[in-house]
C-alpha positions as CSV (number, residue, x, y, z in Angstrom):
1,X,32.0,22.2,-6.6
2,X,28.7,22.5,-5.0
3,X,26.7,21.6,-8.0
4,X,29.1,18.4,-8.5
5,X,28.1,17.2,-5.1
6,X,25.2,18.2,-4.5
7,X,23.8,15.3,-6.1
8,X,25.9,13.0,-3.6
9,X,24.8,14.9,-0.4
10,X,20.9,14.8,-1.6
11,X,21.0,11.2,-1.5
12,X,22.9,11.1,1.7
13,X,20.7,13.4,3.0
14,X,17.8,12.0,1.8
15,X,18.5,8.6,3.0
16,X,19.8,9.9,6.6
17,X,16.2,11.3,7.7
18,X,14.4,8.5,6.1
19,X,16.5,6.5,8.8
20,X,15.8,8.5,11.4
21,X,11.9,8.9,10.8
22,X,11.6,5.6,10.1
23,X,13.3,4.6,13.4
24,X,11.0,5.9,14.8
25,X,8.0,4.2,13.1
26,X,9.8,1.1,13.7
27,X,10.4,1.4,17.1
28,X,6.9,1.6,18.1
29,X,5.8,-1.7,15.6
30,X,9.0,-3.4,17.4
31,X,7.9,-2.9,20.7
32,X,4.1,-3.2,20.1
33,X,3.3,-6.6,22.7
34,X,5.2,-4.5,25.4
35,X,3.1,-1.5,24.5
36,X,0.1,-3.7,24.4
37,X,0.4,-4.4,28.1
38,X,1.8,-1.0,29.5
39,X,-1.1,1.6,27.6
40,X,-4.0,-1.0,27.8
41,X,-5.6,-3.4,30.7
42,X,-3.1,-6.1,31.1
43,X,-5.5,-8.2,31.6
44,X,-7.1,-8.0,28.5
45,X,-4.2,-8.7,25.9
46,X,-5.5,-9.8,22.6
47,X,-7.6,-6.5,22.7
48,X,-4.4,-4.4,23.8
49,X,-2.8,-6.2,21.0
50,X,-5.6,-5.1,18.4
51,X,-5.8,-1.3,19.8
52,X,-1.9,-1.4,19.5
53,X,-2.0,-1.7,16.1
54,X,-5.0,0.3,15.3
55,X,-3.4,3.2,17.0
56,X,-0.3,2.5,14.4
57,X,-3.3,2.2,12.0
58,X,-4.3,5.7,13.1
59,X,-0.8,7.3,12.6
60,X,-1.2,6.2,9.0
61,X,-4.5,7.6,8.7
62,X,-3.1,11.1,9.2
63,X,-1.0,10.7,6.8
64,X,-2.6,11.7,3.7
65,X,-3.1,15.5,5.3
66,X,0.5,15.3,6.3
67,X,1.2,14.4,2.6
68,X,-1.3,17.3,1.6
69,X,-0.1,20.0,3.6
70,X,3.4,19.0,2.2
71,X,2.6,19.0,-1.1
72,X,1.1,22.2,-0.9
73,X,4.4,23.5,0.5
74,X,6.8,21.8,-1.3
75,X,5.6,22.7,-4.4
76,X,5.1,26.1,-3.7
77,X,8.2,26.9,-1.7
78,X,10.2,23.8,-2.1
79,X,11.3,20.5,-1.5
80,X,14.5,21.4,0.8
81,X,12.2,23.9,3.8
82,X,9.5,20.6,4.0
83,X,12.1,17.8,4.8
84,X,13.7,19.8,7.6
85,X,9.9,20.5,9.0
86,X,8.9,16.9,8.7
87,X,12.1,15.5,10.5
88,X,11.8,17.8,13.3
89,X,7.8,16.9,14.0
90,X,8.9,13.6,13.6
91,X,11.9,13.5,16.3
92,X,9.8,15.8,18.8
93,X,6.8,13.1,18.7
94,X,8.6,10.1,19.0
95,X,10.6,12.0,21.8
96,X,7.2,12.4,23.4
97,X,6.3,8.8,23.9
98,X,9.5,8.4,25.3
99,X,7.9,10.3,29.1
100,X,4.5,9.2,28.8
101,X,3.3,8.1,32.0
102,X,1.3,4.0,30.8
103,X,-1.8,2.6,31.8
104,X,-0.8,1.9,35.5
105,X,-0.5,5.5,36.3
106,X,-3.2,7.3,34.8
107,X,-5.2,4.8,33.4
108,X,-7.3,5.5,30.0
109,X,-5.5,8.9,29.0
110,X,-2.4,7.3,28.6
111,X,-3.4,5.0,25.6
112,X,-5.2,8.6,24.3
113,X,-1.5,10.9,24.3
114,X,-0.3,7.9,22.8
115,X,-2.6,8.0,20.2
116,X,-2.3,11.8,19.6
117,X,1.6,11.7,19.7
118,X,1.4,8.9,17.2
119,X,-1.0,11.3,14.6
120,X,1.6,13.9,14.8
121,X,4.2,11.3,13.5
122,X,1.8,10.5,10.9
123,X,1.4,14.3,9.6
124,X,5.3,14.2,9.8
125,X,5.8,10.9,7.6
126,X,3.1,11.9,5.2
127,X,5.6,14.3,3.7
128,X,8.8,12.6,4.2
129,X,9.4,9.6,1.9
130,X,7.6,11.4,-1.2
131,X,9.5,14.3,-0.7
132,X,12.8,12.9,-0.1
133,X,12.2,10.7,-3.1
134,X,11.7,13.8,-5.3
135,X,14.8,15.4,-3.6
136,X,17.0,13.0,-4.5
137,X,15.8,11.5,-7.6
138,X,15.3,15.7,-9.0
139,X,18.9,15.7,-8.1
140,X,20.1,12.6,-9.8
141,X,21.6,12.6,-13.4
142,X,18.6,11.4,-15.6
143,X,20.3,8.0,-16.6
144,X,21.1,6.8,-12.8
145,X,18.1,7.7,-10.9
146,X,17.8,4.2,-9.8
147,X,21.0,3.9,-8.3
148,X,21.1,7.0,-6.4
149,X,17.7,6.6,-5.7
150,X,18.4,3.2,-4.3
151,X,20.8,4.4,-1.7
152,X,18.8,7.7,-1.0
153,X,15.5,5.3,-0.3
154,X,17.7,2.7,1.7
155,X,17.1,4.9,4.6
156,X,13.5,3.4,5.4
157,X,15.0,0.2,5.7
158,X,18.3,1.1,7.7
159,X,16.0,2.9,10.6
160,X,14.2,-0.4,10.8
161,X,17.4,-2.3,11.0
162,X,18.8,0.1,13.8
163,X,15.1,0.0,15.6
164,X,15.1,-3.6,15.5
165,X,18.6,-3.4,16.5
166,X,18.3,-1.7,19.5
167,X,15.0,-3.3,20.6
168,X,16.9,-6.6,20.3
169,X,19.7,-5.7,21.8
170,X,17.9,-4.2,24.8
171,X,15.6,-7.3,25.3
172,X,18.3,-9.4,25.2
173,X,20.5,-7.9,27.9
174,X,17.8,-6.1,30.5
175,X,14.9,-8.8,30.1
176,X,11.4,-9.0,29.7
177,X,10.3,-7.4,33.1
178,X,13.3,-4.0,32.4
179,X,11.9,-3.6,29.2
180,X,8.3,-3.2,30.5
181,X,9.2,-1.1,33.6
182,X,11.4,1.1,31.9
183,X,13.4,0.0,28.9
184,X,11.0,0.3,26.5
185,X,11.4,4.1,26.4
186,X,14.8,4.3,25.9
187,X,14.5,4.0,21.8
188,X,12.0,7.1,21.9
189,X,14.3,9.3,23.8
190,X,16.6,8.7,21.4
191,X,15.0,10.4,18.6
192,X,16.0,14.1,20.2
193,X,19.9,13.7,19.6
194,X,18.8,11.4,16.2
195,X,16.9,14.3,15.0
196,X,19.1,17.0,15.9
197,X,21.7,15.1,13.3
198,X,19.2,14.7,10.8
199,X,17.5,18.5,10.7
200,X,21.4,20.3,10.9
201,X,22.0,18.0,7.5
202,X,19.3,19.0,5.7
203,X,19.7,22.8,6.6
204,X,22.9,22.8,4.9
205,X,21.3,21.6,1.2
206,X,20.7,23.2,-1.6
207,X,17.2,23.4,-3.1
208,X,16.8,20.9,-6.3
209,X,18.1,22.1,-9.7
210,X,14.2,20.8,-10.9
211,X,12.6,23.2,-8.4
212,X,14.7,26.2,-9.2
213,X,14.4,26.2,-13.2
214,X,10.4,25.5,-12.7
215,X,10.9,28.9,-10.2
216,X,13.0,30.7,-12.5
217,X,10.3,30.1,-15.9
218,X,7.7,30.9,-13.4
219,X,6.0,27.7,-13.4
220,X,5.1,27.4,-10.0
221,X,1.5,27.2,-9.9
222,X,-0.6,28.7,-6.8
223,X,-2.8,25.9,-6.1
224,X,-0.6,22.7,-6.5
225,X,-3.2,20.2,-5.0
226,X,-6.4,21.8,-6.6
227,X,-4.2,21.7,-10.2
228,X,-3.4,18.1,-8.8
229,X,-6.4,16.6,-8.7
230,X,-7.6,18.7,-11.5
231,X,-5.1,17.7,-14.2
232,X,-3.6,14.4,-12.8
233,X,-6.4,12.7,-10.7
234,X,-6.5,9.4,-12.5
235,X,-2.8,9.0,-12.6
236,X,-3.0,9.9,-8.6
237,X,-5.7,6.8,-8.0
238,X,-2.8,4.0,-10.5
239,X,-0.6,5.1,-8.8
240,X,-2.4,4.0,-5.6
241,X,-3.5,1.1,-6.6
242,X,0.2,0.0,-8.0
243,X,1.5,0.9,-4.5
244,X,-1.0,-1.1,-2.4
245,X,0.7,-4.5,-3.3
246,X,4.4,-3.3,-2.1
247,X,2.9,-1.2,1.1
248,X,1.2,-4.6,2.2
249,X,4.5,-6.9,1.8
250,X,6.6,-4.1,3.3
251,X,4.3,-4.0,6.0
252,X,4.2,-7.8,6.5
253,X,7.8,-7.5,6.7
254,X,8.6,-4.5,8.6
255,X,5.7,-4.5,11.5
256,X,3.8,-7.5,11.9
257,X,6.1,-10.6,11.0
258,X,7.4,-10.3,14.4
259,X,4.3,-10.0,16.2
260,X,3.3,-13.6,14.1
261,X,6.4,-15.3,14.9
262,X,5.2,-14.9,18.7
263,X,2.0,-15.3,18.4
264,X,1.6,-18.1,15.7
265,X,4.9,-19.3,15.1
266,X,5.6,-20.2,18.8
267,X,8.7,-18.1,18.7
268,X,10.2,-16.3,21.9
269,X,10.8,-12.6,21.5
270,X,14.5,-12.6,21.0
271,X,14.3,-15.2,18.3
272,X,11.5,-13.4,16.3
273,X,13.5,-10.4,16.7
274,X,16.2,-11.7,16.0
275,X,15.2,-13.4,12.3
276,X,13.5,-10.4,11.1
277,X,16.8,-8.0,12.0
278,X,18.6,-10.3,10.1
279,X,15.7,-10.2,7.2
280,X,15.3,-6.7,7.0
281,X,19.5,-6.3,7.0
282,X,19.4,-8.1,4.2
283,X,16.6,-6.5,2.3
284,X,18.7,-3.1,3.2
285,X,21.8,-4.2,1.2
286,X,19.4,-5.1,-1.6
287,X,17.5,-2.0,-1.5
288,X,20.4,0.2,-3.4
289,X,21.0,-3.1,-6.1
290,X,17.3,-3.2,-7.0
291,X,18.1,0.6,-7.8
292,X,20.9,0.1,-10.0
293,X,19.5,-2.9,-11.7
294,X,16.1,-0.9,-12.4
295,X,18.5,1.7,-14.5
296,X,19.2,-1.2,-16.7
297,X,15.8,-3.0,-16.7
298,X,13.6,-0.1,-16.8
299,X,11.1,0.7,-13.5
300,X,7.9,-0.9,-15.3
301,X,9.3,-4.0,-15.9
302,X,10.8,-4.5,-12.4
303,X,7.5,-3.5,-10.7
304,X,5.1,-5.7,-12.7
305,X,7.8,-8.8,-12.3
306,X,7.8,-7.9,-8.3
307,X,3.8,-7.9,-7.7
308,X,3.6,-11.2,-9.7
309,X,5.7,-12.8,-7.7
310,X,4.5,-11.4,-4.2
311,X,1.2,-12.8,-5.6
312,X,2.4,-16.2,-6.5
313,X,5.3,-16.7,-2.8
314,X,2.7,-15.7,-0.2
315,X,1.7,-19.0,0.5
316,X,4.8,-20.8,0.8
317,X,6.1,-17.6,2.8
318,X,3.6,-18.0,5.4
319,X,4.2,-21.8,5.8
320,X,8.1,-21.3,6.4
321,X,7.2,-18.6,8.5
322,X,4.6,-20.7,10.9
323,X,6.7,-23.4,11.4
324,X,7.6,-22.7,14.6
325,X,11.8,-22.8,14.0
326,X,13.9,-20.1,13.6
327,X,15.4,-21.1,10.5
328,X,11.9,-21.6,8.9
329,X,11.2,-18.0,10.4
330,X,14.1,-16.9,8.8
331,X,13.8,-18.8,5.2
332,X,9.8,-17.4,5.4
333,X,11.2,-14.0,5.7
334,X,14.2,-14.2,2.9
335,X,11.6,-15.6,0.6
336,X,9.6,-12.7,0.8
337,X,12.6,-10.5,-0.1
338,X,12.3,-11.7,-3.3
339,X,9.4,-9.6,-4.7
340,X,10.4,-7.1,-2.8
341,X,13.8,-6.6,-4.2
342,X,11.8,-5.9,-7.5
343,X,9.6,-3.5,-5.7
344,X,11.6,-1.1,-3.7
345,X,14.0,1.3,-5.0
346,X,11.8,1.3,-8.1
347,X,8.7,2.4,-6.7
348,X,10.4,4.9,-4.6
349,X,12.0,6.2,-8.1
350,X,8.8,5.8,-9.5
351,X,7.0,8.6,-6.6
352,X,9.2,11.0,-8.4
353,X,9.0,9.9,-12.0
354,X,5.1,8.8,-12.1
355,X,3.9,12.8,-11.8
356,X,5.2,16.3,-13.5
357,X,7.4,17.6,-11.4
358,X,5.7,20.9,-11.1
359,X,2.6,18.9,-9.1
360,X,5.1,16.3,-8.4
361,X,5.2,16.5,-4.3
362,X,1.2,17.1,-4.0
363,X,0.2,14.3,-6.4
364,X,2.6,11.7,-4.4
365,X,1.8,12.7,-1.4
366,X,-1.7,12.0,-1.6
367,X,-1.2,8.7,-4.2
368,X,1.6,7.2,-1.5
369,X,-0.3,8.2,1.5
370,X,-3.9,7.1,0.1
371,X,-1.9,3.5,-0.4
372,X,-0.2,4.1,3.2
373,X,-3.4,5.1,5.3
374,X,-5.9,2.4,3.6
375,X,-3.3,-0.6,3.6
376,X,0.2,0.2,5.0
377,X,-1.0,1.5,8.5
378,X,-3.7,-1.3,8.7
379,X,-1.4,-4.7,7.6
380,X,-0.8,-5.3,11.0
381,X,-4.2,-4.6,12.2
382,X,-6.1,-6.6,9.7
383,X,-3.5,-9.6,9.5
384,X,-4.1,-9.8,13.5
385,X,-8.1,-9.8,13.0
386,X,-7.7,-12.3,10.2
387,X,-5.9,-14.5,12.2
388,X,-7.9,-13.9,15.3
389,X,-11.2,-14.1,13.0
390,X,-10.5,-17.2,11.0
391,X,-8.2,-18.9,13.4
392,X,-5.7,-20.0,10.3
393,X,-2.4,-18.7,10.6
394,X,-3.0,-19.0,6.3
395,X,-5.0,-15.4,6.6
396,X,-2.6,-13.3,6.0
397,X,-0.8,-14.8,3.2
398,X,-4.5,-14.9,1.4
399,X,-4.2,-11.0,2.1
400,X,-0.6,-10.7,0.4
401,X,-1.6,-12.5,-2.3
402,X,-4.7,-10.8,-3.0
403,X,-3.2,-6.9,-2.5
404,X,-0.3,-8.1,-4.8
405,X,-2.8,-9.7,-7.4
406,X,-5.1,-6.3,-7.9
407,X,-1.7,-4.6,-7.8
408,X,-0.6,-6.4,-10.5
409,X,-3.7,-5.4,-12.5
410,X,-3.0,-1.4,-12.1
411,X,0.7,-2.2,-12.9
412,X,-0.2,-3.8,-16.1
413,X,-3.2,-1.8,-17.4
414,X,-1.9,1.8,-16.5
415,X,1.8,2.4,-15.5
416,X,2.5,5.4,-17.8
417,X,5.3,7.8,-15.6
418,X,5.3,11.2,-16.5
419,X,8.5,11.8,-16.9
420,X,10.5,8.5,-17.3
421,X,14.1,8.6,-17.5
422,X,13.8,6.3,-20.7
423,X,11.4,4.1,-22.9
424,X,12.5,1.2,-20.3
425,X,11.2,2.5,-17.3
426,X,7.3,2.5,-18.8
């Protein structure tokens, strides 16, 4: 009985403490203007705006050690011990923000715990999404790693949805002036009993059938990075650059679409909000079809069809989305969804698939997180300066379209998964 649902409570699993990390990373790129004026000078905002977001920037930065350290561990003691680590650094961090004193009250030290907080978030999400990838895809049956793939990496989105939920929802009925006094830390505090649900789930699993026969044939090898980068270095760097196109659109989507609305769309908070809940509850009810349609269509296929397009939509994205109405917001976001319904639950199969599995958590951890740090962490950050720089609101589609393009290339040229579930999925 265990072994027959085992597979079902990975993926549940799986996707529950992506939620709940993820919450938690979308809570802060939700509430980043407020932020802006309560850790910074107030009277400064465009550059409380920029140090906002390079201080999300630097939580992705960190990221690639979190993703080592993991790696190390999870291949050397297992997947199941490293996702109940990661979710408990994760909640205790973001519970930490939640009772930091701001900028009025001590000044320059509060932007600096911030910043330190948001590094041990970044350690904790550099080990999170490949492992839980690996957890549930090395507990799928071979031929529907896609579908319960899909519903495992739906998580990501569905913390987003519930940040951007409860940000809204707060706005909306306490106001501007609450939310900066004190509602703003009401979504951090809320990672303790979020995390508590999350770390008593994944205590209760079993460790992956994959892990255990490459334990029981002795196969775990006592250097997993150093064997890594020794024996699977190029594929780590594809990988990379396949990823760097779908961390950029994600990014658009999930942390600085709303910030744009506002500040070049002409949008009022609770309408910018409002358009990209409703965007990225969409994209969550796609996320688990692209994962079933990817067991049909093959992974490869579905990825090089989703960076083409991102390359091709950014400019008419962009346009909807500066057109200053909330239905243009909203069709500017939808369109985007598009490519991205090629991209998701396949690359998040493809973490899994793309490396052997005895290396498997310490070459995706650093391929994901090397895409994560140099362009996921920074799409707000750069799309901001471009914008600031340039003074077109046309900046960051350019960006898009360029990330997806080179994307594209490495998708093309050099997908070759190590262990595919079938001649499709190459």
């Amino acid at each position: 009985m265990i072994a027959e649902r085992s597979p079902r409570r990975a993926m549940i699993a799986g996707g529950v403490g992506n939620a709940i990390e993820w919450f938690d990373f979308g809570v802060y790129a939700y509430l980043a203007p407020v932020i802006a004026d309560i850790f910074f000078d107030p009277l400064d905002r465009a550059t409380g705006l920029l140090a906002t977001f390079g201080i999300f920037a630097a939580s992705f930065f960190m990221r690639p050690l979190g993703g080592i350290a993991a790696g190390h561990f999870g291949d050397r003691l297992g997947r199941k011990p490293v996702l109940v680590a990661t979710v408990l650094l994760m909640s205790v961090a973001t519970f930490g923000i939640g009772v930091l004193p701001t900028f009025a009250t001590v000044g320059v030290l509060a932007p600096l715990m911030l910043l330190v907080l948001r590094m041990l978030q970044g350690l904790a999400a550099g080990g999170e999404v490949v492992g839980a990838a690996s957890f549930v895809v090395e507990h799928a049956p071979r031929s529907h790693r896609g579908r319960y793939g899909g519903v495992g990496g739906v998580g990501v989105l569905a913390g987003f949805v519930v940040a951007s939920a409860v940000v809204t929802a707060l706005t909306t009925v306490l106001g501007d002036d609450a939310m900066a006094a004190w509602g703003w830390r009401v979504p951090f505090l809320l990672a303790a009993p979020l995390g508590i649900v999350a770390w008593t789930m994944r205590t209760r699993l079993i460790e992956t059938p994959v892990f255990r026969a490459l334990a029981e044939r002795a196969e775990i090898v006592r250097a997993p990075l150093r064997e890594a980068v020794r024996t699977n270095g190029r594929a780590i760097l594809v990988f990379a650059g396949i990823e760097v196109g779908s961390v950029v659109a994600h990014g658009m989507l999930l942390t600085y679409i709303p910030t744009f609305l506002r500040s070049v769309g002409g949008l009022d908070s609770r309408a910018a909000l409002l358009s990209n809940t409703v965007a990225v509850v969409a994209f969550t009810v796609l996320f688990p079809l692209s994962g079933a349609v990817s067991d049909r269509w093959g992974r490869g296929r579905m990825i090089r069809w989703g960076l083409a397009l991102g390359a091709v939509l950014a400019l008419p994205v962009f346009g909807l989305l500066a057109s200053g109405s909330f239905l243009g917001a909203l069709a500017g976001q939808m369109l985007l969804l598009v490519p991205l319904f090629f991209l998701a639950a396949p690359l998040y199969v493809a973490l899994a698939e793309y490396f052997p599995a005895h290396i498997r958590y310490s070459s995706g951890g650093i391929s994901y997180n090397l895409a994560q740090a140099l362009f996921g962490g920074t799409t707000g950050f750069v799309s901001v300066w471009l914008v600031h720089t340039t003074g077109s609101p046309w900046a960051p589609a350019g960006y898009l379209a360029v990330t997806a393009a080179v994307s594209f290339g490495f998708a093309v040229a050099a997908y070759r998964p190590a262990d595919p579930a079938g001649p499709r999925d190459t």
